[in-house]
PQR file with spaces between the fields and no chain letter, atoms N, CA, C, O and H, PARSE charges and radii, in Angstrom:
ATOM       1  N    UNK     1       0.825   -1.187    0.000 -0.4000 1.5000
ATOM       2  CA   UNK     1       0.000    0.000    0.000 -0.0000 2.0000
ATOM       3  C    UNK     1       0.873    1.255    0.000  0.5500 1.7000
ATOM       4  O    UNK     1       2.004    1.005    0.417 -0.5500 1.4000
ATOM       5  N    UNK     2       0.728    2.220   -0.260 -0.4000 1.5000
ATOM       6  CA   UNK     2       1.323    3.492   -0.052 -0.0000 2.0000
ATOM       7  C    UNK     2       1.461    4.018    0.613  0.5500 1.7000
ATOM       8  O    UNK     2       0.672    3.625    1.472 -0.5500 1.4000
ATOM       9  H    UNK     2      -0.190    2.423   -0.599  0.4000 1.0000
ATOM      10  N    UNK     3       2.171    5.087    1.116 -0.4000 1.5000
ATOM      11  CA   UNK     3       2.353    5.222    2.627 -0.0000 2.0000
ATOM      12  C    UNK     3       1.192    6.274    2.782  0.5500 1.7000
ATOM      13  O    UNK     3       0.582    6.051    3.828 -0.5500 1.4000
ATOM      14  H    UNK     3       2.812    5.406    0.418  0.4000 1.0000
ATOM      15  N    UNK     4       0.723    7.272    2.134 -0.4000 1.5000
ATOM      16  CA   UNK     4      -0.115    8.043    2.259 -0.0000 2.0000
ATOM      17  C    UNK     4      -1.985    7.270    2.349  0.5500 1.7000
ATOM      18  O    UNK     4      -3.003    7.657    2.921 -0.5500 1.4000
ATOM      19  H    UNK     4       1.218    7.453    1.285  0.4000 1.0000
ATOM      20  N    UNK     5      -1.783    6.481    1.775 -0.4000 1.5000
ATOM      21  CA   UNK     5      -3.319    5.821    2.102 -0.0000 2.0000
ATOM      22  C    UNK     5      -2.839    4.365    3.107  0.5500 1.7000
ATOM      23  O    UNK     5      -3.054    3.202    2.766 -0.5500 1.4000
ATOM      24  H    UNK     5      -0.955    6.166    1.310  0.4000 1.0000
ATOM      25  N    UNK     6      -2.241    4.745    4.227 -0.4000 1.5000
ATOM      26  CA   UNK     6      -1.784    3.832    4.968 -0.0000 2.0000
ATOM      27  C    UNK     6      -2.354    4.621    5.964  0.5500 1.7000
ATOM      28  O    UNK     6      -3.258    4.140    6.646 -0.5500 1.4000
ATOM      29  H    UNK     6      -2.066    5.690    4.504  0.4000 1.0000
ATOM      30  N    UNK     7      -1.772    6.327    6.246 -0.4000 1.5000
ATOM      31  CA   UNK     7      -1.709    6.979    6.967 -0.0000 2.0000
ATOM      32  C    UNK     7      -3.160    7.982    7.085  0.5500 1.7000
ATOM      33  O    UNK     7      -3.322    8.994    7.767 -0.5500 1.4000
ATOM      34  H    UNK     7      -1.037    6.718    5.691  0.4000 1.0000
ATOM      35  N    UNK     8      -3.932    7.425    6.338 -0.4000 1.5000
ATOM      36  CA   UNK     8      -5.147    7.880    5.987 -0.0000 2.0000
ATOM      37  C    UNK     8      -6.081    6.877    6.793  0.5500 1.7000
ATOM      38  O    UNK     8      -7.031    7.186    7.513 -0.5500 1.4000
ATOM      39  H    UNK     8      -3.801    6.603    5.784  0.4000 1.0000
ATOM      40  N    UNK     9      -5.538    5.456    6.476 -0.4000 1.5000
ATOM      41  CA   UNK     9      -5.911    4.598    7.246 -0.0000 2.0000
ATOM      42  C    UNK     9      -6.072    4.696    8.954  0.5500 1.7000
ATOM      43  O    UNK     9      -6.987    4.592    9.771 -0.5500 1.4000
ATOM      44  H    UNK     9      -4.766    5.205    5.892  0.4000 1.0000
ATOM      45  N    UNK    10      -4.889    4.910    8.964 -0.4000 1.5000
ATOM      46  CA   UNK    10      -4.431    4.628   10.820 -0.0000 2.0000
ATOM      47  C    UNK    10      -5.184    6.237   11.436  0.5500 1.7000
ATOM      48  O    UNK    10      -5.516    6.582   12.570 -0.5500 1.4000
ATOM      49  H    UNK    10      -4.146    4.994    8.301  0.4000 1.0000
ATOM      50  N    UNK    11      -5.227    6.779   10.414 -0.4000 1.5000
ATOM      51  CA   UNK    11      -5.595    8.583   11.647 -0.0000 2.0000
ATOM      52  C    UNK    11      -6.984    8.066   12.354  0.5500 1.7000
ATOM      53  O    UNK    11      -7.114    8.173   13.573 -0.5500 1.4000
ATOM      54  H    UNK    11      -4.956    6.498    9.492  0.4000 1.0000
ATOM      55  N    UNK    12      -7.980    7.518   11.562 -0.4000 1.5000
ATOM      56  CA   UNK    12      -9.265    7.628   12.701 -0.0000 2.0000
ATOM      57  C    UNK    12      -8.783    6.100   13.706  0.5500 1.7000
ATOM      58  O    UNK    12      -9.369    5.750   14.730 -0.5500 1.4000
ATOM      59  H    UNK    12      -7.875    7.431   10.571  0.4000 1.0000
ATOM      60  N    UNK    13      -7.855    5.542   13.215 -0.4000 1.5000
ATOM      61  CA   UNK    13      -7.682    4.104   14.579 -0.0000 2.0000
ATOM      62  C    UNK    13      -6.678    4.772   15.856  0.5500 1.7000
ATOM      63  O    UNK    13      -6.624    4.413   17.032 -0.5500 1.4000
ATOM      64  H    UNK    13      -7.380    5.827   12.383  0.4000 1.0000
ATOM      65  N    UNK    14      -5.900    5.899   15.136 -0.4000 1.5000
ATOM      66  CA   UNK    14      -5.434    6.702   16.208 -0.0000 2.0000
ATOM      67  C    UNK    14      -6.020    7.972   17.029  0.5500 1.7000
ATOM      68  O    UNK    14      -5.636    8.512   18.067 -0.5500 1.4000
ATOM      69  H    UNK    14      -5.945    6.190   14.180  0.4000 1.0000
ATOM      70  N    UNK    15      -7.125    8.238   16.134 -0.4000 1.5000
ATOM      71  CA   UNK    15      -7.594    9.519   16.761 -0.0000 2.0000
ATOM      72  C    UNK    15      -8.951    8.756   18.015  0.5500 1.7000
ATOM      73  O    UNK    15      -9.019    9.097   19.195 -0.5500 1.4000
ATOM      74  H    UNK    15      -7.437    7.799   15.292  0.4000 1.0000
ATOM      75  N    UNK    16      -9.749    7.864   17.446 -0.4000 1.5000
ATOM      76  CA   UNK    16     -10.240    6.467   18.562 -0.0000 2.0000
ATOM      77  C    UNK    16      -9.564    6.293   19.596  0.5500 1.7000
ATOM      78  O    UNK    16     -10.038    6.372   20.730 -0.5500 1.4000
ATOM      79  H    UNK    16      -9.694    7.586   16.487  0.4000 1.0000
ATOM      80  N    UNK    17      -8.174    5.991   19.287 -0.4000 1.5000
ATOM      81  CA   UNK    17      -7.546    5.321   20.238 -0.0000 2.0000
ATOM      82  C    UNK    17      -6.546    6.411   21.381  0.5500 1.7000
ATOM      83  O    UNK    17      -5.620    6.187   22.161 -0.5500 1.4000
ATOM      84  H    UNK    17      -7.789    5.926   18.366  0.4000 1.0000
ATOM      85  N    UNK    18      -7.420    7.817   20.913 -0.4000 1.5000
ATOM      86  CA   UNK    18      -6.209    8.993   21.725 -0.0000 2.0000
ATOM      87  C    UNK    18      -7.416    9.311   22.451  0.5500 1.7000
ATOM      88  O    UNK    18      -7.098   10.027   23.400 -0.5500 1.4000
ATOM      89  H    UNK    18      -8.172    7.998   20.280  0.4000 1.0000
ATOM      90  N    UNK    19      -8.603    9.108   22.429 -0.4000 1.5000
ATOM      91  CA   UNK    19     -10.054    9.119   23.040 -0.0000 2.0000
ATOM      92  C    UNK    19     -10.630    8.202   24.112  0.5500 1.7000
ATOM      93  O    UNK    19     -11.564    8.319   24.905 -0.5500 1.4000
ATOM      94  H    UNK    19      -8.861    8.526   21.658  0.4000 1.0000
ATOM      95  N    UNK    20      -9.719    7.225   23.845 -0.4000 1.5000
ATOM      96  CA   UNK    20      -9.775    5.988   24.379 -0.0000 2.0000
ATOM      97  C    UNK    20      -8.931    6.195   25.583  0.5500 1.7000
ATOM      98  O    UNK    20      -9.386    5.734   26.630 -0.5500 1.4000
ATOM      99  H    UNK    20      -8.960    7.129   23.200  0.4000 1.0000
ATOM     100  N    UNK    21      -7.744    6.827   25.630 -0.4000 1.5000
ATOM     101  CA   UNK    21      -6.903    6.859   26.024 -0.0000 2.0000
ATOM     102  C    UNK    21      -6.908    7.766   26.967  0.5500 1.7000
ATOM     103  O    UNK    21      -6.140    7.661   27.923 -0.5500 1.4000
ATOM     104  H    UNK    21      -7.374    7.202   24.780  0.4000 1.0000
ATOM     105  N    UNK    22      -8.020    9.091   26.810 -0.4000 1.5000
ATOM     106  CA   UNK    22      -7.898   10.378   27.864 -0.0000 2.0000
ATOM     107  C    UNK    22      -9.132    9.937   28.823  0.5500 1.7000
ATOM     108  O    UNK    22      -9.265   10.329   29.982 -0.5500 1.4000
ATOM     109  H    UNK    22      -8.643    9.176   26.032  0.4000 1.0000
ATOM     110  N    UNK    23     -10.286    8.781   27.933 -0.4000 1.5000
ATOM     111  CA   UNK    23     -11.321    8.539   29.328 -0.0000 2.0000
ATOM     112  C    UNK    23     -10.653    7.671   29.959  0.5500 1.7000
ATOM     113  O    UNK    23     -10.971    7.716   31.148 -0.5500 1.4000
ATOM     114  H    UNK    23     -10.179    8.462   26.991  0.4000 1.0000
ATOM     115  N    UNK    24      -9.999    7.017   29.785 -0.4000 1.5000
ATOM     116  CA   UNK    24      -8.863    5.559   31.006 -0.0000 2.0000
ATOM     117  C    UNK    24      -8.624    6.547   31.727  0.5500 1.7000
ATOM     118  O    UNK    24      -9.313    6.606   32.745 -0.5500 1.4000
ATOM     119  H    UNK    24      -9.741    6.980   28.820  0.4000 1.0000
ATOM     120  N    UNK    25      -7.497    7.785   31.482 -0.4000 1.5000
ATOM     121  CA   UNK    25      -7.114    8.849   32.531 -0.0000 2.0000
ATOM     122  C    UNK    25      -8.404    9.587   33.515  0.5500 1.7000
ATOM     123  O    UNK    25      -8.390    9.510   34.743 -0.5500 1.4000
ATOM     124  H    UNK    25      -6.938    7.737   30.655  0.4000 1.0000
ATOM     125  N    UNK    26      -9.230   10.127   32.922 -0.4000 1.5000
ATOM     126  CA   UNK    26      -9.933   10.626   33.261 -0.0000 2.0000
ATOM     127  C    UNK    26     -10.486    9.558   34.356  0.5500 1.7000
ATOM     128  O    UNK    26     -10.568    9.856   35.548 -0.5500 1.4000
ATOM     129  H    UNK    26      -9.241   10.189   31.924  0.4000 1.0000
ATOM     130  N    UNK    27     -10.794    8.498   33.928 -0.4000 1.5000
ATOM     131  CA   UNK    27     -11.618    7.331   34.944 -0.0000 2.0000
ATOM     132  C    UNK    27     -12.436    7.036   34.442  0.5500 1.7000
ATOM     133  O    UNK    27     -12.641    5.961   35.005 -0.5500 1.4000
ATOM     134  H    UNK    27     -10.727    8.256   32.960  0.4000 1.0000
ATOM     135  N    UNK    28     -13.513    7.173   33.419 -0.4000 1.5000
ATOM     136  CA   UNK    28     -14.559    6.226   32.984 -0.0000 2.0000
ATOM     137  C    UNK    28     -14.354    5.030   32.446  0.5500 1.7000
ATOM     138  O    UNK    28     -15.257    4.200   32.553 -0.5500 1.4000
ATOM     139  H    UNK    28     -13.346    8.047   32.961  0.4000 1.0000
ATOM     140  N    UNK    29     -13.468    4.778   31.945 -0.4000 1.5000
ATOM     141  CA   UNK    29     -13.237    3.484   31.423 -0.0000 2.0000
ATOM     142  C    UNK    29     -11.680    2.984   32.166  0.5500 1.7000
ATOM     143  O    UNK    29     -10.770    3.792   32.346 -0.5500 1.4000
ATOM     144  H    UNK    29     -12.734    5.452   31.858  0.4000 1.0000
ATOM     145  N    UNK    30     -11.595    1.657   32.508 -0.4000 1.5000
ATOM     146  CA   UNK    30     -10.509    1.453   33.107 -0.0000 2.0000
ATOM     147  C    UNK    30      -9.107    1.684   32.701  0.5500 1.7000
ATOM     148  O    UNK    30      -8.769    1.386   31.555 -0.5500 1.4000
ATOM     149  H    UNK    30     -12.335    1.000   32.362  0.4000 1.0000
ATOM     150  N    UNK    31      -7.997    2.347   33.797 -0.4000 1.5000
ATOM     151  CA   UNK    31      -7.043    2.741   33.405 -0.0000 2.0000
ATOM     152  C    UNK    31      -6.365    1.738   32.831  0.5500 1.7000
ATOM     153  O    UNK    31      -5.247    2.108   32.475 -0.5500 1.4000
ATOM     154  H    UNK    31      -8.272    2.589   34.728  0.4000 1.0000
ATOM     155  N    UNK    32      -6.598    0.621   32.602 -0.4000 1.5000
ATOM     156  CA   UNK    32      -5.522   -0.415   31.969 -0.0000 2.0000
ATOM     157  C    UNK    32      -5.907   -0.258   30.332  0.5500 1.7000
ATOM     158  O    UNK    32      -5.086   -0.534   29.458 -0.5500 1.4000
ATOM     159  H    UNK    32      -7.507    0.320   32.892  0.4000 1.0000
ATOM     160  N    UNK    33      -7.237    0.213   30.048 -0.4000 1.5000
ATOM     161  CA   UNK    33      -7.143    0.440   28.322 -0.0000 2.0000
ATOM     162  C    UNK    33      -6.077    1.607   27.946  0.5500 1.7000
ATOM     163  O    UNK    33      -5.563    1.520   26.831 -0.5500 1.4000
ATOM     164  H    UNK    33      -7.904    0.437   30.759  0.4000 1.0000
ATOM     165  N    UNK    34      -5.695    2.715   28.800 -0.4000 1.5000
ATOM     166  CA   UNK    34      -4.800    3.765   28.252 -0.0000 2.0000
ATOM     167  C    UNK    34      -3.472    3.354   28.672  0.5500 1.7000
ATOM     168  O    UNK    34      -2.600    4.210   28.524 -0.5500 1.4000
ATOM     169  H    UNK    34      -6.112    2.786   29.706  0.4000 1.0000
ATOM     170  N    UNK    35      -3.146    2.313   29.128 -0.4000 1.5000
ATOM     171  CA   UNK    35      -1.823    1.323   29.475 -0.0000 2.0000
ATOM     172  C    UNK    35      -1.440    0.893   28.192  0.5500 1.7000
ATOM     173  O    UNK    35      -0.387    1.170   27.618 -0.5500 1.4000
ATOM     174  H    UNK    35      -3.854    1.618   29.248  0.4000 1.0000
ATOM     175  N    UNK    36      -2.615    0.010   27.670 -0.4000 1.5000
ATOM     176  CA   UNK    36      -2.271   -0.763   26.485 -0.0000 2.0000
ATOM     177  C    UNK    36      -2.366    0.262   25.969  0.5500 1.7000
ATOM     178  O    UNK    36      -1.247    0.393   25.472 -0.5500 1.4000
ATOM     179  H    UNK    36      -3.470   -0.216   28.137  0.4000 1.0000
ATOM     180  N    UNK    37      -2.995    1.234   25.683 -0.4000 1.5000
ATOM     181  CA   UNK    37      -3.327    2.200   23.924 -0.0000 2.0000
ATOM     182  C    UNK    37      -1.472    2.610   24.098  0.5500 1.7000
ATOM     183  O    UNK    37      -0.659    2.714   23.180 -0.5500 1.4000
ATOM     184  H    UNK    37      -3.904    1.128   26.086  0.4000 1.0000
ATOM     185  N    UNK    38      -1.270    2.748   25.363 -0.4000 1.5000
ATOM     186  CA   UNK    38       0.221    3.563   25.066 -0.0000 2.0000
ATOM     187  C    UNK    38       1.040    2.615   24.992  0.5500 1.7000
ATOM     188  O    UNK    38       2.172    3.068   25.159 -0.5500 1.4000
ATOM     189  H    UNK    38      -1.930    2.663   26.109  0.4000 1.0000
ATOM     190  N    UNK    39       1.047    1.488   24.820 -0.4000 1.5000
ATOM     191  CA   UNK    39       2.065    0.316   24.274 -0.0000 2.0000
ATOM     192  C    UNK    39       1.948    0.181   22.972  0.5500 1.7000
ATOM     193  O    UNK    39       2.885    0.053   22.184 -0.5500 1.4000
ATOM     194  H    UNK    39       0.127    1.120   24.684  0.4000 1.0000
ATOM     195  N    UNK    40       0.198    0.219   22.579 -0.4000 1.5000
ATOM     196  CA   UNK    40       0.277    0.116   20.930 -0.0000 2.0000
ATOM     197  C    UNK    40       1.163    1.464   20.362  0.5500 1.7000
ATOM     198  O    UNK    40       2.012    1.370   19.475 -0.5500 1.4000
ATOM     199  H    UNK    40      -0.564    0.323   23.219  0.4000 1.0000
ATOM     200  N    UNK    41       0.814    2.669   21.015 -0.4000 1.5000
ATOM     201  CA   UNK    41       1.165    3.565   20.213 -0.0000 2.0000
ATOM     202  C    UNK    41       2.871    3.715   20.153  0.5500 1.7000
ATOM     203  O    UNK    41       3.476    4.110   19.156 -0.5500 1.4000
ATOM     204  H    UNK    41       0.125    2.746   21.735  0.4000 1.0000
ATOM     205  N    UNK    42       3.474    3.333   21.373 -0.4000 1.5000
ATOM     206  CA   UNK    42       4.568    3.135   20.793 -0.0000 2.0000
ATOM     207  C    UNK    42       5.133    2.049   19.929  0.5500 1.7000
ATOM     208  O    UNK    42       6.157    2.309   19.297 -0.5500 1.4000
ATOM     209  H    UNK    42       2.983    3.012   22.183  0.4000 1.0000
ATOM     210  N    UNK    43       4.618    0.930   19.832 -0.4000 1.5000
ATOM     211  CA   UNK    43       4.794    0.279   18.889 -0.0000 2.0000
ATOM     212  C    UNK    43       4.652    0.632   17.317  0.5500 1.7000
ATOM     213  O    UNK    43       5.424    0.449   16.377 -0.5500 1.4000
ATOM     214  H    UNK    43       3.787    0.719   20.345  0.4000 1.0000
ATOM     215  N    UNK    44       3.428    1.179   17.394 -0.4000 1.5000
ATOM     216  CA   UNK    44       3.111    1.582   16.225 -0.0000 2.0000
ATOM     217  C    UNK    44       3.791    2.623   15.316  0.5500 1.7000
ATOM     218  O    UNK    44       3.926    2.656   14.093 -0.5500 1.4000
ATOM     219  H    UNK    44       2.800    1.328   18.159  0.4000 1.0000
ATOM     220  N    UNK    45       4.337    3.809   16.703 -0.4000 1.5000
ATOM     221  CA   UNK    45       5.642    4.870   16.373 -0.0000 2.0000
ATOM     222  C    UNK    45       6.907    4.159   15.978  0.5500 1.7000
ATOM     223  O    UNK    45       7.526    4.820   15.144 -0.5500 1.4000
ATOM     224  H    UNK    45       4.227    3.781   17.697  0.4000 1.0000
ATOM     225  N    UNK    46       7.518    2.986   16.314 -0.4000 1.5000
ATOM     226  CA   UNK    46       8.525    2.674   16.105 -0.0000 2.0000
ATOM     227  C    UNK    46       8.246    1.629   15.111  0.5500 1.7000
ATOM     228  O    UNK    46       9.300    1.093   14.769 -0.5500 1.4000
ATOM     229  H    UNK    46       7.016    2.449   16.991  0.4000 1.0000
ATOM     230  N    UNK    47       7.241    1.154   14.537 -0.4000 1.5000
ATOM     231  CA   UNK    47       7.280    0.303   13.154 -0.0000 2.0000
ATOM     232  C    UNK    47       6.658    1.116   12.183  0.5500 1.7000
ATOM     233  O    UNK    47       6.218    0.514   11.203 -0.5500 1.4000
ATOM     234  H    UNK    47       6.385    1.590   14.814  0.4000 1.0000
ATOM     235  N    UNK    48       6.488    2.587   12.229 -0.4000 1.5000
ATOM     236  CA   UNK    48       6.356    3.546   11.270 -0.0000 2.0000
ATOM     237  C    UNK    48       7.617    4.341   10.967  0.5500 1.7000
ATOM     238  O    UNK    48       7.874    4.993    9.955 -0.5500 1.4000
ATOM     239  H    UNK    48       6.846    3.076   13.024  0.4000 1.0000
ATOM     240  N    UNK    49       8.427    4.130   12.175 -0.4000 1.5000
ATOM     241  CA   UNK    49       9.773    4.878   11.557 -0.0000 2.0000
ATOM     242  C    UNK    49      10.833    3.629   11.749  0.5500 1.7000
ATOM     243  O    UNK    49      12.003    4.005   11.818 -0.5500 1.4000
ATOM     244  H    UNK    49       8.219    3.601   12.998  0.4000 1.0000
ATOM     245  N    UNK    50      10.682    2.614   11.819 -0.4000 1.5000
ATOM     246  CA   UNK    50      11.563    1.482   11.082 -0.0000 2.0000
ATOM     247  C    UNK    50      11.013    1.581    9.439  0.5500 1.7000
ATOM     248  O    UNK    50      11.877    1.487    8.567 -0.5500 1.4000
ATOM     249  H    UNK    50       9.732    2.308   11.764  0.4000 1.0000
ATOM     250  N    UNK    51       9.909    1.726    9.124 -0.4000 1.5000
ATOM     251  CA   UNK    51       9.624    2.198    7.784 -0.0000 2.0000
ATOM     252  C    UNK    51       9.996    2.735    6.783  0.5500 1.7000
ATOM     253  O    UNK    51      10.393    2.440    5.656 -0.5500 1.4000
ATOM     254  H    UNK    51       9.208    1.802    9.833  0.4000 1.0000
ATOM     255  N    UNK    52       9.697    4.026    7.702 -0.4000 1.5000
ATOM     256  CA   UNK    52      10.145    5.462    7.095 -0.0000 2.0000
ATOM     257  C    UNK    52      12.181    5.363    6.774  0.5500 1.7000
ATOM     258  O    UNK    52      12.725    6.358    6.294 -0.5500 1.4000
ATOM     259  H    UNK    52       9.375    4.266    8.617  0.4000 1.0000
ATOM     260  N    UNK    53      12.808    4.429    7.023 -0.4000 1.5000
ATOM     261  CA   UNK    53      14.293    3.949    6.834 -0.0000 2.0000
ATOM     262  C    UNK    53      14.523    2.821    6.335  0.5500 1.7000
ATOM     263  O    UNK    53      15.696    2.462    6.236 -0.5500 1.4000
ATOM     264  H    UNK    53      12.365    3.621    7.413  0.4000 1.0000
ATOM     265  N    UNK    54      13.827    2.263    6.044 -0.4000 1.5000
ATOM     266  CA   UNK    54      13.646    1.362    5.400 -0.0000 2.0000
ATOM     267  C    UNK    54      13.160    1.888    3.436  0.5500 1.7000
ATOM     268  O    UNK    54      13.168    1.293    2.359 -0.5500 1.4000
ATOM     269  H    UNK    54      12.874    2.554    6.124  0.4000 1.0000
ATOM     270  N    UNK    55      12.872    3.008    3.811 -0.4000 1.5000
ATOM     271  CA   UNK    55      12.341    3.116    2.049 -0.0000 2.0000
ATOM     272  C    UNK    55      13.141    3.511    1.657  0.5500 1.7000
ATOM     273  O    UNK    55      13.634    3.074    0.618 -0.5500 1.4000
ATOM     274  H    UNK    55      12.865    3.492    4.687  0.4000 1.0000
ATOM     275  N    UNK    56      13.661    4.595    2.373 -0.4000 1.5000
ATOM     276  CA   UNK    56      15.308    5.593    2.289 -0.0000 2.0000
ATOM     277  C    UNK    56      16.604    4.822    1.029  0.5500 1.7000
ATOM     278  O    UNK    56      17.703    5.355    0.871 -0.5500 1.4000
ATOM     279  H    UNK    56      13.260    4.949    3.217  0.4000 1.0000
């Protein structure tokens, strides 16, 4: 796929998941979902810029 309709892809699974992430803090939903969202997201940061060097 291309990287631009990749990144088109992931914005609403990240913008979900940054929503997801401020009610865990906040307290409505349990703090262990904004535990994991911040494991995916660093994962997800570091196999987007193993990427991004990889095309290089």
């Amino acid at each position: 796929m291309e990287r631009k309709k990749i990144y088109r892809l992931l914005l609403p699974i990240v913008i979900i998941l940054a929503v997801l992430y401020t009610l865990g803090l906040i307290g409505i939903v349990a703090f262990t979902v904004s535990y994991y969202v911040t494991i995916f997201m660093i994962f997800l940061f570091i196999f987007l810029r193993w990427e991004a060097r990889m095309k290089r």
